[in-house]
N, C-alpha and C positions, 0 to 999 in steps of 0.2 A: 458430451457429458450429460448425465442424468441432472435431473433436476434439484434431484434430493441431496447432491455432492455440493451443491453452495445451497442447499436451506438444511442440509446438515445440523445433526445436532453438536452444540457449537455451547463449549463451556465458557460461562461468565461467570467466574469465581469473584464473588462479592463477602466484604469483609463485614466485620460487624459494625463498620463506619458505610457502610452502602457502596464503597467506589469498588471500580471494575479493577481487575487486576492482572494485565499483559502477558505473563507467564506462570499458569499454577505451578506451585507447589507441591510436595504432598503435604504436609498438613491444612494446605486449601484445598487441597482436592480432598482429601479424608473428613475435613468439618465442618462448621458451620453451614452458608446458604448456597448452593449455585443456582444456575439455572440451564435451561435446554431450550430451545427454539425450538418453536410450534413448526411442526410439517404432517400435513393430514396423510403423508405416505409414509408416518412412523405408526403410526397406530397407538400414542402414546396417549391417556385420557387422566382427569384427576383423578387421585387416589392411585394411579398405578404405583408400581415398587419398582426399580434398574438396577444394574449395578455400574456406578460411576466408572470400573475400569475395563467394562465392554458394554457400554449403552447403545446397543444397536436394535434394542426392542423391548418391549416391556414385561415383566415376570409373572408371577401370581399377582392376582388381589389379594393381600395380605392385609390390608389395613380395614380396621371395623367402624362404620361412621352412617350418621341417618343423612342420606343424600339430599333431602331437601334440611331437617332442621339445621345441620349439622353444615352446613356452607352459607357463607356469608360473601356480604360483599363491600369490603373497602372502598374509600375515596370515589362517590361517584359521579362521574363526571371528569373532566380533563383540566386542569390544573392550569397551563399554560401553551398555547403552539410553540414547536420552535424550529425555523429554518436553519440545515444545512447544504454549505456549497461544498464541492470537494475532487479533485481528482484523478482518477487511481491511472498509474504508470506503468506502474509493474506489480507481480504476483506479493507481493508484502506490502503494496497499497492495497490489495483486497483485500488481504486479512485485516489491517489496521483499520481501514474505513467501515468494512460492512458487516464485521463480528464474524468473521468465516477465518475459522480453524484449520489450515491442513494436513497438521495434527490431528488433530483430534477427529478430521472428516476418515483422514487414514486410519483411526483407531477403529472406525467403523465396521471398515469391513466391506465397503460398497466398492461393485465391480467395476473393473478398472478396461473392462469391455465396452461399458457404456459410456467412463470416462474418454475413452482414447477413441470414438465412434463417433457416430451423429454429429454434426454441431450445432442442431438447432430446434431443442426446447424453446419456443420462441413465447409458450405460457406465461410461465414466470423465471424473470433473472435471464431472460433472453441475450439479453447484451452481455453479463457480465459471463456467460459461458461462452459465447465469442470471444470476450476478450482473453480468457484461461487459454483459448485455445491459438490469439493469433498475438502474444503478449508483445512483442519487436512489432509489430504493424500497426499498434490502438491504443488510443487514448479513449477515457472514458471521463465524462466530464455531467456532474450530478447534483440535481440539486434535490433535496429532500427536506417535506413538510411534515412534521409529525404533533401528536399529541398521546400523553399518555392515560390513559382512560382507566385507571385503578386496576384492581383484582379481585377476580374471585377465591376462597381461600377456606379450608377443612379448621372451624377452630375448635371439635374437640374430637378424638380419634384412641384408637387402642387397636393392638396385634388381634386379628383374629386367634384363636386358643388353639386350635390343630399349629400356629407357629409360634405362639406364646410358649407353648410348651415344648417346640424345639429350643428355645432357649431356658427356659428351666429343666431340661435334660443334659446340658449343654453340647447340644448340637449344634455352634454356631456357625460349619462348615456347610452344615447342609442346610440351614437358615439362609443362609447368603446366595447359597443355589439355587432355592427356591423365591427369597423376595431380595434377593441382592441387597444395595448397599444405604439406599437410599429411596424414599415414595416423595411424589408427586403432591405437594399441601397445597397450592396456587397454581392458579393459572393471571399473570399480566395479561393486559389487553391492551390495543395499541389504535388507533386511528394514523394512518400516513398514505404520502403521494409521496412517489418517488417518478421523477423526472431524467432520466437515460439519455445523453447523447452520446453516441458510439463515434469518435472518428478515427476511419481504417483509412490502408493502401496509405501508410506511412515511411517515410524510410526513417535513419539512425538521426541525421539533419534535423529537419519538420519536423519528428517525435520530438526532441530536445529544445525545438523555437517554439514551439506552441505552448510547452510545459513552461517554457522558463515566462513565459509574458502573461501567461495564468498566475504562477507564484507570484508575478511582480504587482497583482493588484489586491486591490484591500480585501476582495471575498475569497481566496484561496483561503481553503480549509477553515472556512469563518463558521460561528455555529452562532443565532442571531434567537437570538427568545424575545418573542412577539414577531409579528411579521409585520413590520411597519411600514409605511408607504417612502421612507427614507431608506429602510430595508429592502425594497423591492427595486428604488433606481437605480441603488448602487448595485444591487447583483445584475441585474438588467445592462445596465454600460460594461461592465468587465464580462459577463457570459457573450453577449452580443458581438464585443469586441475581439473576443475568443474563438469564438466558431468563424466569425468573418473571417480572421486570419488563418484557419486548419479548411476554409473552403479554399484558399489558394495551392493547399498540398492534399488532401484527402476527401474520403466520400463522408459524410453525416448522413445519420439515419437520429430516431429516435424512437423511445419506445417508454410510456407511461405506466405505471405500476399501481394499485392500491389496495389498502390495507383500511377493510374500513370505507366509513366515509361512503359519498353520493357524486361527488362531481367530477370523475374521471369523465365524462361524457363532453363536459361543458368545456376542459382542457384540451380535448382532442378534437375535437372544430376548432379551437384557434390555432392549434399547432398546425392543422391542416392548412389553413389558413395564412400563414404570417412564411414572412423572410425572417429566417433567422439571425440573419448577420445584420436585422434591421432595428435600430434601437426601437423606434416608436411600435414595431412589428412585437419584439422582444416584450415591452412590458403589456403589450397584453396580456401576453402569456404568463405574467405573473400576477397582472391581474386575477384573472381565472384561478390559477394554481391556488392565491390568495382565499380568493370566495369558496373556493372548492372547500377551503380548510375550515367555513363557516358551518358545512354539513357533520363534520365530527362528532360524532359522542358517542357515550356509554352503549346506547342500544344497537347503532351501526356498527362498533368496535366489531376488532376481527383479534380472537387470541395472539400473542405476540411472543412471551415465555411459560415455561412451563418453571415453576417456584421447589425447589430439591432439599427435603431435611432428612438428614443422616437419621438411621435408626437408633434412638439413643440405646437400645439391648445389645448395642455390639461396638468394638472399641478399635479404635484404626488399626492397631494392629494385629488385630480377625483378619484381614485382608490385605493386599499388595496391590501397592500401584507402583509402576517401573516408568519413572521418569523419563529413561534413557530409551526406551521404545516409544512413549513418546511421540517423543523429538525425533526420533533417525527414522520413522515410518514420516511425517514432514517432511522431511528432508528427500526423503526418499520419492515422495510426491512430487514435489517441486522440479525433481532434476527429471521424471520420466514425463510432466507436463513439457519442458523444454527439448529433450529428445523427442520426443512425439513431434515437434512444431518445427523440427530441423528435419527428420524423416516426413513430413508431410510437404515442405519447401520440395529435397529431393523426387517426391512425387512428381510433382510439377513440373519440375525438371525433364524427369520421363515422358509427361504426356506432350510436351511442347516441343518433344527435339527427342527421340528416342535413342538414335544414335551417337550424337552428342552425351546424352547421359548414360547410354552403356558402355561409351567410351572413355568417359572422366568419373562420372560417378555414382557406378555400378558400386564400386568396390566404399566407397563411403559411407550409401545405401545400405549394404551389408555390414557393415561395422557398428552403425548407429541402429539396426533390426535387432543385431546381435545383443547389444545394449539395453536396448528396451526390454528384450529377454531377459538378463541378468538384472533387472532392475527389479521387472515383474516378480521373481524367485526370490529376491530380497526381500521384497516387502511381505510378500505371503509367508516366507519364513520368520521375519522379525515377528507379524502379527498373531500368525498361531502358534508359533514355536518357540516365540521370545529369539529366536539368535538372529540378534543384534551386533555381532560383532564387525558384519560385514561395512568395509566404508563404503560411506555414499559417494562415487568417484565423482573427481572437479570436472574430468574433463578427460574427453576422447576424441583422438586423432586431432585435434586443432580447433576441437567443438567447446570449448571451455566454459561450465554450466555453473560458474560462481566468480566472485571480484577475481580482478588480475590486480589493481591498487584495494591497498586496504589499510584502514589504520595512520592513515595519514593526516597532515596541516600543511593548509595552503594560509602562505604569510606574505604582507606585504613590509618592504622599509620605504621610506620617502625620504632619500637625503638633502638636505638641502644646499645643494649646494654653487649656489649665486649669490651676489653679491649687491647688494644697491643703498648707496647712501643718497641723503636729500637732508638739504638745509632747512631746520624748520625755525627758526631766527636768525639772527647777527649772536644769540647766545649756546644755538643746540643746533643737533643735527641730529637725523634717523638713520641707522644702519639697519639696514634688512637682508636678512635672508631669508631665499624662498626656494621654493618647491624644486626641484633640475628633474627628478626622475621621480618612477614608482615601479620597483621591482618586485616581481612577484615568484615567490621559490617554496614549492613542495616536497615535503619531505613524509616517508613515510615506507612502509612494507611493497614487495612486489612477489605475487606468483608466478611461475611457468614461464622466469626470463630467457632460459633455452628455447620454446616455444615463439619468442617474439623478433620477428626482424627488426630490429630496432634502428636499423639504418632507415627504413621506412618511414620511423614518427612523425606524425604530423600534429601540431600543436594549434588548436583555435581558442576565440569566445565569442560569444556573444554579448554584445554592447547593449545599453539599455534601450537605443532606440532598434533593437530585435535587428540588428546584421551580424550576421555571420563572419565574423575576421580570420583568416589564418594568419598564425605569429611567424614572425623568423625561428628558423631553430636550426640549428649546426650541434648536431647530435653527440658527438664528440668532446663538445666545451658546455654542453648544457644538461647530460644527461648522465650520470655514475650510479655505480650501481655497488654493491656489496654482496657478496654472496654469505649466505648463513653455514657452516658446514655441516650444521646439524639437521637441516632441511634442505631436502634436495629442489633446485628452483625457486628457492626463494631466500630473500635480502632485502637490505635496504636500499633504497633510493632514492636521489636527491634530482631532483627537477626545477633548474632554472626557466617559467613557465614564460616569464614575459618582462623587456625592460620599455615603456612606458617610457618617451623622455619631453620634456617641457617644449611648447615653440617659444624662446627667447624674443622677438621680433611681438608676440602677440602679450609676453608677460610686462614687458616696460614700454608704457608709450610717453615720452616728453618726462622723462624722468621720474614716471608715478608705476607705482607697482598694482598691477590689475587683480585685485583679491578675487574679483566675479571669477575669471578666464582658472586661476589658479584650484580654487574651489568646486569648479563643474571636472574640470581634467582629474581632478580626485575623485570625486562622484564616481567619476565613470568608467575610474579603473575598480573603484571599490563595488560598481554596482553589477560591471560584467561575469558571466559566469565563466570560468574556465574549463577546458578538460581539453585530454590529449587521446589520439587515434592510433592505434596499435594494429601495425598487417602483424599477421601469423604466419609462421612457415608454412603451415599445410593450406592458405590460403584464404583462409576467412579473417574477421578485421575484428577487433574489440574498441569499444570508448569506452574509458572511462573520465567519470567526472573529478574534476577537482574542487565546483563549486567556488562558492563568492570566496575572496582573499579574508583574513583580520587584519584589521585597518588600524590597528591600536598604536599609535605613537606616531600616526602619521598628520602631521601639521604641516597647512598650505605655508608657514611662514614663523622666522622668531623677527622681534624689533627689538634694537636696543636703541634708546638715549643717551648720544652723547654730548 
């Protein structure tokens, strides 16, 4: 993947309350502010013109302004640091984390030659283009220092008159042709470090244990403004802790990024330097990262957005934006990023055992080729040609490139049902009941249940103290299904995931009921993750997750006074 497909220009439709906002609209996308991520291989500068529904380069200079009086510069200097931890899993944690659109990268127009090629711009965003590319094998695990260092910004401007007078002709067809929809008023500026650890050569297991013992500590996905030295232990113990446990299944690398700023130098001796899996090694490292963030400002900054105001001479509906191409150019990306990673698995296949793979999967090879073809033709169709019509398929030959569970709640009940009374005078006595079991049952949609041997299921969790359990399950008494008649392969289904039952012998010693013992065996049904292992006819495996149970009405115990 080119380098320009994740520093993309990448819409941050901002309201007139400033906040970011997860899916434009059109009338967000038609008004008020956005913005566009600075890439020196767009060739985009202030004052340029674009038009928001194909910005893949800049239009006329259209706008008339004295380039020195005529810009100004807000807020200078940086406001506050602030530390993000975070860790992208899969292809919608990139987008969510790092403001990368693949939408919007697909609206681009960038070749998908360079995407599905190389894999190692190792410049910038090194890692996160390995991860695009090996998404089932890697975790990416991130910590990032930022400050926001103001803007420079055009505060007074006017149409040049050769397009003033397009729009007092009312030309505003050919207005929009030549300076499109939207110019360039600001440029943000940014100071940051960003911190990369890549860990690969993961299987479905290790992906899933390392992920979940990340979420289970305080710095997952924490965003910390100031970088405190209470700041720095705590990411320090749970990062530390993290990587020591993904050095028992995978390789780490890492790779230092910055924007801005002076002291990438001084962070990369200690990272040469240290065991990572070593606390006291560990907050060096943040140390430095720390200090590094003391070099920040205004004059180091490195651009960070480009600031976007609609032309107020022309009215949203002068122009068309098509939601629904969009979205299915997206879509469209995401499913040719994961056939590309299954056609390149196949690869490998070949060069390791050639007759072996031209004796099982030759013919899968060519199916999944076949596909990336028809994907290819999709999306250069949806992009210049708007036909959109075509679906973005789930799934080929047994390769299934979206949820199989979807739509679902995993619940727990806790019945109580034991028994224990105890004299608490010559006047009362205690009846208690307490905890017997904690059954845990999913309910929810399934796709492509033709597609799954389901006599195969295999049901686990993982426990808090990170093992791996597999549950009983007799597939027959635990697993129903529905089928929909109106969707072919899919229904409902009900999954009895786990029954949990009490040790009796450890709940009552000498006649006393042990709240601790009661109270941790809740814990720990509530705190496991679940999810269940699906083989596939054609031979490959899916998991899906079911996640922590809801715990709501579940009490270790009722007393009554009699």
């Amino acid at each position: 993947m080119s380098r320009r497909i994740l520093t993309a220009v990448t819409f941050m439709l901002v309201a007139a309350t400033g906040q970011s906002l997860a899916a434009p609209s059109v009338s967000q996308i038609l008004d008020g502010l956005s913005s566009i991520q600075f890439d020196s291989s767009t060739g985009f500068a202030l004052g340029d013109t674009l038009a928001v529904t194909s910005p893949s380069s800049p239009l006329q200079r259209c706008m008339d302004y004295d380039q020195v009086a005529d810009v100004k510069v807000d807020t200078p200097g940086s406001v506050s640091s602030s530390m993000n931890v975070y860790m992208v899993k899969t292809l919608d944690d990139l987008e969510r984390t790092t403001n990368f659109s693949f939408s919007t990268s697909a609206s681009m127009g960038f070749d998908f030659g360079k995407a599905l090629g190389a894999k190692g711009d190792m410049n910038q965003n090194g890692k996160l283009e390995q991860f695009v590319h090996n998404e089932k094998q890697t975790l990416l695990l991130i910590i990032e220092a930022t400050a926001d260092q103001g803007r420079d910004y055009i505060s007074d401007f006017k149409l040049r008159k050769k397009f003033s007078d397009l729009i007092a002709a009312g030309k505003v067809q050919d207005f929009i042709t030549q300076c499109g929809t939207h110019f360039i008023r600001g440029v943000s500026k940014r100071s940051g470090l960003r911190l990369t650890f890549n860990i690969t050569n993961l299987n479905e297991d290790s992906k899933r244990l390392i992920s979940y013992h990340f979420d289970s500590t305080g710095s997952a996905n924490a965003s910390i403004m100031g970088i405190t030295a209470n700041a720095k232990a705590s990411v320090s113990a749970d990062v530390s802790d993290t990587l020591k446990l993904a050095s028992n299944f995978g390789k780490i690398s890492y790779e230092v990024q910055a924007t801005g700023g002076l002291g990438i130098a001084t962070l990369g001796k200690t990272l040469k330097a240290a065991d990572l899996s070593n606390l006291t090694d560990f907050k060096k490292i943040m140390d430095a990262m720390s200090d590094a963030t003391q070099d920040f400002s205004a004059k180091n900054a490195a651009p960070d957005k480009f600031i976007l105001v609609a032309h107020p001479q022309i009215k949203p509906t002068d122009y068309k934006f098509d939601p629904k191409r969009y979205d299915v150019l997206g879509r469209i990306y995401k499913a040719i990023l994961r056939v590309n990673e299954q056609a390149t698995l196949y690869d490998g296949y070949k060069t390791a055992n050639y007759g072996l793979w031209d004796k099982y999967f030759r013919v899968y090879t060519d199916k999944i080729t076949a596909l990336k073809t028809t994907l290819l033709k999709q999306y250069v169709g949806c992009r210049d040609q708007g036909k959109c019509d075509d679906a973005v398929p789930d799934a080929i030959d047994g390769l299934i490139l979206t949820d199989v569970a979807f739509n679902g709640k995993l619940r727990a009940t806790c019945p109580l049902g034991n028994a224990q009374k105890a004299r608490i005078n010559s006047q009362s006595s205690s009846a208690i009941d307490y905890l017997s079991m904690v059954a845990i049952d999913w309910t929810g949609q399934i796709r492509f249940f033709p597609d799954i041997d389901i006599n195969g299921a295999e049901l686990y969790r993982i426990t808090p103290s990170l093992t791996l359990e597999k549950l009983p399950l007799d597939v027959r008494r635990q697993i129903t299904w529905e089928a929909d008649p109106s969707k072919t392969g899919q229904g409902r289904a009900f999954v009895s995931v786990a029954y949990l039952t009490t040790d009796v012998s450890k709940v009552v010693s000498n006649g006393v009921v042990d709240v601790n013992y009661l109270t941790e065996f809740r814990n720990n049904a509530a705190r496991s993750i679940y999810f269940i292992r699906l083989p596939l006819l054609a031979g490959f495996q899916v998991e899906e997750i079911f996640g922590f149970p809801d715990m709501k009405g579940c009490k270790v115990m009722d007393e009554a006074i009699e």
